[in-house]
N, C-alpha and C positions, 0 to 999 in steps of 0.2 A: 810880354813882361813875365820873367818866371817869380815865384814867392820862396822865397827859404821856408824849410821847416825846420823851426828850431828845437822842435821835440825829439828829430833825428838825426839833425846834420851835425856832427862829431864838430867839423870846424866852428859850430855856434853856441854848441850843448857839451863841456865836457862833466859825465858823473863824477860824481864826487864822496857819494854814498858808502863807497868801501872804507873810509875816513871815518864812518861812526862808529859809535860803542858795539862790543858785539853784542851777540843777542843774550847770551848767557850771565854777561857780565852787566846787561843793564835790566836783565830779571831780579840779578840778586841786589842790586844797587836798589831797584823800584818794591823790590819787598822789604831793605830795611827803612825807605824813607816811608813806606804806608805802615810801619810798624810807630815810628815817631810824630806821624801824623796826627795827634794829640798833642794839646796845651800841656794837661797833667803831666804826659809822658818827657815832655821835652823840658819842663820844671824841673824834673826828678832828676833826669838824665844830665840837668845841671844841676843842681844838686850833689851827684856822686860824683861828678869833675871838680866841682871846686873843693869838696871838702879837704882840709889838712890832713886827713888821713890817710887819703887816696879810696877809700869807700864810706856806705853808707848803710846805716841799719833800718829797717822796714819802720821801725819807732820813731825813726827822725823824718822817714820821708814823708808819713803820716798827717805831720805839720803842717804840708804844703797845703792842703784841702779840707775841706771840711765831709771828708769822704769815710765811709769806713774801711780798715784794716784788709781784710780783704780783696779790699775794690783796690787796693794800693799794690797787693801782693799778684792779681791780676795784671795790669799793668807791667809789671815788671818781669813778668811771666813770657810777657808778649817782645817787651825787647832782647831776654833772654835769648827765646828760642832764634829771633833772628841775629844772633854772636852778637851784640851789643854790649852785652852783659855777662860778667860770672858773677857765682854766686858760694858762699860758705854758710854753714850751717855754724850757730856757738850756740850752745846749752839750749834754747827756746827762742834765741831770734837770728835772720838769717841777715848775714850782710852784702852787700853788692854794689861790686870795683866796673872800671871799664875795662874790656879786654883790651889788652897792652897792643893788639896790632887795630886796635880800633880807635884806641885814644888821638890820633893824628885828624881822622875824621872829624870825631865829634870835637876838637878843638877849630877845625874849619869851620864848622854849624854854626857853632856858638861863639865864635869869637870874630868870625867874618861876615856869614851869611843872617845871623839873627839881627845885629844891628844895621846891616842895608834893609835888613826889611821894614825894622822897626821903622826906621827912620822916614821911610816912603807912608806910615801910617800913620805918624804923631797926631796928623789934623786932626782925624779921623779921631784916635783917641780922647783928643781933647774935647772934641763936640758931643761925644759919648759920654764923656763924665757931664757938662754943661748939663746934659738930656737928664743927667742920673739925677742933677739937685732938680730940677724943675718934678721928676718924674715922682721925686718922694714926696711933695706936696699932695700930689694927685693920690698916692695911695694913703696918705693923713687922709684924705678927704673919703676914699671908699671904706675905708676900716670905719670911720664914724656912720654913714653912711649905713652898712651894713650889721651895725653894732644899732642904730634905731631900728631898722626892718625885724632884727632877731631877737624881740625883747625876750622870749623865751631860754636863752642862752645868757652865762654873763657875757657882761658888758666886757671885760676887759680881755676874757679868752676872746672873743669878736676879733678884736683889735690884733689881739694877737698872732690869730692864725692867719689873718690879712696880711700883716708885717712879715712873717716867716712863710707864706707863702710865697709873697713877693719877692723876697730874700732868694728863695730858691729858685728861681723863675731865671730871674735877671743874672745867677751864674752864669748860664750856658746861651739862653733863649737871644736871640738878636732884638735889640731895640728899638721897637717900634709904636707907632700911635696904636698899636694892637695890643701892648704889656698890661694897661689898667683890664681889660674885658680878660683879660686869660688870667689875670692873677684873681680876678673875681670871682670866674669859675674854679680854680682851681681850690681858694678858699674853701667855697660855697661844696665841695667835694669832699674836701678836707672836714669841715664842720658836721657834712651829713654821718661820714664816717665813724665820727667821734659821738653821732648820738644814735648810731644804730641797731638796735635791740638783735642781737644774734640767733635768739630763740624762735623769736618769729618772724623774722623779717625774711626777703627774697633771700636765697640763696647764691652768693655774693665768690669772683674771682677774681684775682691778681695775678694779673700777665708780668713778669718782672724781666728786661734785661738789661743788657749795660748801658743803650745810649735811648730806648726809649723811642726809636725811631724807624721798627721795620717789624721785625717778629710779636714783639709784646701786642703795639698796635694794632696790625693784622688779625692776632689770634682774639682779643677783645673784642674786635668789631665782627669775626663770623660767629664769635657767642651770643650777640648782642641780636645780630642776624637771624639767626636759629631758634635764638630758646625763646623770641615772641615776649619778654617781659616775665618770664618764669624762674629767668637766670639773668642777674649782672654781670657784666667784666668789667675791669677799668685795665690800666697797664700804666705802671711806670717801670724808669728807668734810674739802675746806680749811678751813672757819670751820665746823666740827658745829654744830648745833642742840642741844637741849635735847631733844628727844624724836621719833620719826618721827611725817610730817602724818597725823593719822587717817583721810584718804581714802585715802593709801597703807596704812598698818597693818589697814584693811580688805581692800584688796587681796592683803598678806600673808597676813590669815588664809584667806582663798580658796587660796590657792598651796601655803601650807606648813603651815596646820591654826593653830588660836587657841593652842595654846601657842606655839608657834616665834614666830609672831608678837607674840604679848606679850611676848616675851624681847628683840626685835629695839630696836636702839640707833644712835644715832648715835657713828662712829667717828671720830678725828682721823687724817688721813693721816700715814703714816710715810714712810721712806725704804725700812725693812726691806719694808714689804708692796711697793713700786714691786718693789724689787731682786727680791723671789719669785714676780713674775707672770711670765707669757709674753706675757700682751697687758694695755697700762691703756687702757682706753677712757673718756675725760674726755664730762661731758655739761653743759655750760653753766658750767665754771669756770677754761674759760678756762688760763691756761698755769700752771697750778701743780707741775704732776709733776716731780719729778726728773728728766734724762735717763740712763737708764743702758743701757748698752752690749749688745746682743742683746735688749732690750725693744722688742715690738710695741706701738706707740701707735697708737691711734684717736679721735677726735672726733666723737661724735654730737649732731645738733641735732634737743635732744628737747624737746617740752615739757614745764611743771614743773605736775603733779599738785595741788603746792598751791594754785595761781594757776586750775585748772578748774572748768568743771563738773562733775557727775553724767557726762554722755554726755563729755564730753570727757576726762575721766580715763578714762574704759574703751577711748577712740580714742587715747591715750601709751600705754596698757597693749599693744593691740595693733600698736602702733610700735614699741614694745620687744620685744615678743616676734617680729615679723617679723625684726628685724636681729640677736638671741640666735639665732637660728635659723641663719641667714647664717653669723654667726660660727663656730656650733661644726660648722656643715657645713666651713670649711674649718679649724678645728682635728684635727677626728678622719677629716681626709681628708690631713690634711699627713705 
């Protein structure tokens, strides 16, 4: 009894393969859909399709988010450079059309593909809001909670940074029985900030970049690593992510041990963490930070962790720890 092979025998296998996209044509296709691969970005990019004027000024899009200026002007940067987008300069604000051989596309996106998708999520949406009223009890309950433990603080800033922490959390962060412990710490972060004496306290670093979720994190945890408790880091992020890139939360566990690093989150920037640092070092986001007055800024051009390989993740790993090194040689030599 003979066996066919049907991985060779033409009469049982024919390829089919010369049929797909070419390779060129599905580079550029796959770099602009990671370009729109953002909530914000595909907001905006509706946004400038619908409006009646056929574009849209950085002031209007602004709206969408509770993001700053900036972080908006970023964004659009990104869809830019991959033809998404042009752009006009008028007196102080810049406006931005879809490029006319693009507008067929992005009418596909959004008028085809955006509501089959939706529609496959609605349950899902709907259990999520359910989670959201049940969830805001639960943070009524730790603001009070934490507003007894802190009699030393008012009472109502307590409450307060609880609520707006929470607020910022449950933007981006996925919902889960893990939201009340993170919005806890993240308060309780928030709070120590706000009562930190600058003069004499540790000397304090802000890892800043846009989603909070690979660089900023990384470079925190080898400060944290290194300086033994002589130097803090914390790191957030302008637009946080939803969770840190699992290439980085491996590198975490390596640094700081698999709990620490399974606890590890992506954070919303404040004003309070800028105001408590001694140095913010921004790493690929561009001009977001507040400026405040006796605050060492820095700008490192690092690569992003998610976007590597294997061997290229462990060559950002040791570019960040070369310049953590730098750093705290001249913090605890100043």
């Amino acid at each position: 009894m003979t066996t066919t092979n049907l991985l060779t025998d033409p009469a049982e296998c024919t390829p089919s393969a010369t049929h797909a996209i070419g390779t060129e044509a599905a580079t550029t296709v796959a770099t602009v859909l990671k370009s729109l691969s953002d909530p914000l970005r595909l907001r905006m990019l509706s946004a400038i399709a619908t409006d009646p004027r056929g574009e849209a000024c950085v002031c209007d899009l602004a709206e969408l988010a509770d993001v700053s200026q900036p972080t908006i002007s970023h964004h659009l940067k990104v869809m830019k450079e991959t033809g998404m987008l042009a752009s006009e300069r008028r007196g102080t604000w810049v406006y931005y059309r879809i490029v006319p051989e693009r507008r067929s596309a992005v009418t596909a996106l959004l008028d085809a593909f955006a509501p089959a998708a939706v529609a496959d999520v609605q349950v899902e949406v709907e259990d999520r809001a359910e989670a959201l009223r049940t969830m805001d009890a639960r943070v009524t309950r730790l603001a009070e909670e934490l507003a007894d433990e802190l009699t030393g603080l008012n009472r109502d800033l307590v409450i307060a940074i609880v609520r707006e922490s929470y607020a910022g959390l449950v933007r981006s962060a996925k919902l889960t029985q893990h939201m009340i412990p993170l919005t806890e710490r993240f308060a309780r972060q928030r709070l120590t900030d706000l009562t930190r004496d600058r003069e004499t306290g540790v000397p304090q670093v802000l890892f800043v970049c846009v989603a909070n979720a690979g660089r900023s994190q990384l470079a925190a945890a080898i400060v944290n690593q290194l300086a033994d408790g002589k130097v803090i880091a914390r790191s957030a992020g302008s637009t946080p992510a939803a969770d840190v890139h699992p290439h980085v939360r491996s590198l975490l566990a390596e640094i700081e041990g698999e709990q620490e690093a399974g606890e590890a989150f992506p954070k919303p920037l404040t004003d309070d963490a800028v105001r408590a640092a001694d140095v913010v070092v921004t790493m690929g986001c561009g001009d977001v930070c507040p400026i405040i007055p006796g605050v060492r800024y820095e700008d490192w051009t690092v690569g992003d962790p998610a976007l590597a390989s294997k061997a290229g993740v462990a060559a950002i790993r040791d570019d960040i720890e070369a310049r953590v090194r730098e750093l705290l040689d001249s913090l605890l030599t100043r």
